[in-house]
N, C-alpha and C positions, 0 to 999 in steps of 0.2 A: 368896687375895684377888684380886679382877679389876680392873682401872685403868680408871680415870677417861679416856675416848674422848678428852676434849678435854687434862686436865693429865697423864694418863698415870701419877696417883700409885696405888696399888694401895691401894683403900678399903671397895671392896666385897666383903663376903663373898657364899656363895653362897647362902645363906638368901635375902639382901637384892634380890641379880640373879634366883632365882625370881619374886618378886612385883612386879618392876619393869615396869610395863605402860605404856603410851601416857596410858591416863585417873587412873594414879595411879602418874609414875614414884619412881626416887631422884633425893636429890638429894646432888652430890658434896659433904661436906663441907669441901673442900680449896679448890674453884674456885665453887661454888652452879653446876653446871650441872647442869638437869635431866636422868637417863637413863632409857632403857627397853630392856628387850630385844622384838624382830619380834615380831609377833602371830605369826607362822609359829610360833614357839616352841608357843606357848601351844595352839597349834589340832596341834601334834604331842604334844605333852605330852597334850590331851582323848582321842587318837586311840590313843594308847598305854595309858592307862590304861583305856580301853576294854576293849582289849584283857585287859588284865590282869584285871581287872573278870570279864569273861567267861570268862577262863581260867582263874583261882582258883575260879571257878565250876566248869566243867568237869573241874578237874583234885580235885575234893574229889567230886563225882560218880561220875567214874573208879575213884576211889580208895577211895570209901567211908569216906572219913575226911574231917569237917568240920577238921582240921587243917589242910588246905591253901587254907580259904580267910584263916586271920594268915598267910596269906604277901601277900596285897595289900596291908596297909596297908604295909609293906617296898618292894611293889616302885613304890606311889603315890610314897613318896618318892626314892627313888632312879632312875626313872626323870624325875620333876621335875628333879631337880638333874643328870640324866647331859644332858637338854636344852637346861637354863638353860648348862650347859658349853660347849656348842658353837654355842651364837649370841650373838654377841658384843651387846655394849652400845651405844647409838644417842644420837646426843643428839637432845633433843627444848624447844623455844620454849614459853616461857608461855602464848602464843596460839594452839599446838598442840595442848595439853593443853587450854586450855578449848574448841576447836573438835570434838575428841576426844569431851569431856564431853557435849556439848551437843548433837551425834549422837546418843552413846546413848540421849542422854533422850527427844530425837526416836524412836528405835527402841520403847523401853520405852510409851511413850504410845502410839503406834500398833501395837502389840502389845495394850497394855489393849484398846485401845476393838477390835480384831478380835474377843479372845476376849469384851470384851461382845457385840458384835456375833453372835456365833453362837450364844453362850447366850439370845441374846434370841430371834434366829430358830428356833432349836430348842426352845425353849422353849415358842413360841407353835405348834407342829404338835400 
């Protein structure tokens, strides 16, 4: 179990510290503060399983045996949780979280209308 940054009571398991993000953290049952772990996590954790991703690939290739590619969903999560290990818990404000949210959706929207945008322009060639 990992402790609460601010009350220091140990609450979190590491399931919980995996999935704990900025736009949807936990919340301490002990003290109500919200935590998250760094996006850095998260963007090592995409970067690794990349990795794994394409080496289950190469190593079932190699091998000639599709046996080696159930080795990723193994090392998906154990690689999650060897990361969520070593970056510790943040606290994070109610109005961080919806500032957080509210980005993204900004992101997401301007996302839609580009890939409208190209489908309409290529479209129209």
């Amino acid at each position: 179990m990992f402790g609460c940054p601010r009350c220091s009571k140990p609450v979190f398991s590491l399931w919980r510290k995996v999935y704990a993000s900025s736009a949807c953290p936990a919340r301490c049952p002990s003290c109500s503060q919200l935590v998250f772990v760094s996006g850095w996590a998260h963007v090592m954790t995409a970067v690794l399983l990349e990795v794994a991703f394409w080496g289950s690939i190469g190593l079932a290739l190699w091998s000639g045996s599709w046996f080696a590619l159930a080795l990723f969903p193994v090392a998906l999560v154990a690689l999650s949780f060897a990361v969520a290990g070593m970056f510790p818990l943040e606290t994070i404000s109610v109005e961080q979280v919806a500032a957080v949210r509210r980005s993204a959706g900004i992101q997401i929207a301007l996302l839609v209308l580009v890939v409208a945008a190209v489908g309409l322009w290529s479209g129209g060639r």
